[in-house]
N, C-alpha and C positions, 0 to 999 in steps of 0.2 A: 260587344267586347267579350262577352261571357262564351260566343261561338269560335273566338280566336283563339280563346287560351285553352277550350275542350280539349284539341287535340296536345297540347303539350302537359297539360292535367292527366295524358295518359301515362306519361314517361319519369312524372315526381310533380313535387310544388313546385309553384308558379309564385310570384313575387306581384303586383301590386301597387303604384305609387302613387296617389293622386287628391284632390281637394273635395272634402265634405260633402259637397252635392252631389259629385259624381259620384263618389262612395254610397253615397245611401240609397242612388237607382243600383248602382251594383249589387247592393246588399239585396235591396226587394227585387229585382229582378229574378237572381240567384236561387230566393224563394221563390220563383214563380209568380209572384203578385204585383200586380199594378203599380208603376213608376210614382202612381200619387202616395203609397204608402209610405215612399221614401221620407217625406215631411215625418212622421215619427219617429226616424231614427236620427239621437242626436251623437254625433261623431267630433270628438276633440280633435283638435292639433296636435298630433304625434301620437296617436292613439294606433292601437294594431286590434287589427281584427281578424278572424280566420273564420273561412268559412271553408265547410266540408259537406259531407256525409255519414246520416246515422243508418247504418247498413246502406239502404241504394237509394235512400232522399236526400234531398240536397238539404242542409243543415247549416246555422249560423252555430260555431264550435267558442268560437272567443269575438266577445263585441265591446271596443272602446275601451280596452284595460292600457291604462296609464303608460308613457313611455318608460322605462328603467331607470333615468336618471332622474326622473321630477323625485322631488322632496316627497317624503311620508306627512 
């Protein structure tokens, strides 16, 4: 996944949509680390994540911050 969306990552943000498992190989992928790391990352139902770059490594920027409408 992370090779398809490289090239359109060149042009702006890229969007994202999908269910928890896949997200958390996305996320450790993205880092470079092994698809089993995914099991430590826990990802809500409607949660946004953002992943980037700090200068030229690949960086997790925002992880599982609450959707805008859930209650405080």
């Amino acid at each position: 996944m992370i090779g398809r969306v490289l090239p359109y990552l060149e042009r702006g943000d890229v969007a994202l949509v999908g269910h928890g498992h896949m997200l958390r190989v996305l996320v450790v992928r993205w880092l470079e680390l092994d698809p089993a790391f995914g099991a430590r990352f826990v990802l809500d139902a409607g949660g946004l994540s953002i992943l980037g770059h700090e200068h030229e490594t690949r960086a997790v920027l925002r992880l599982n911050e609450p959707a805008l409408n859930e209650p405080a």
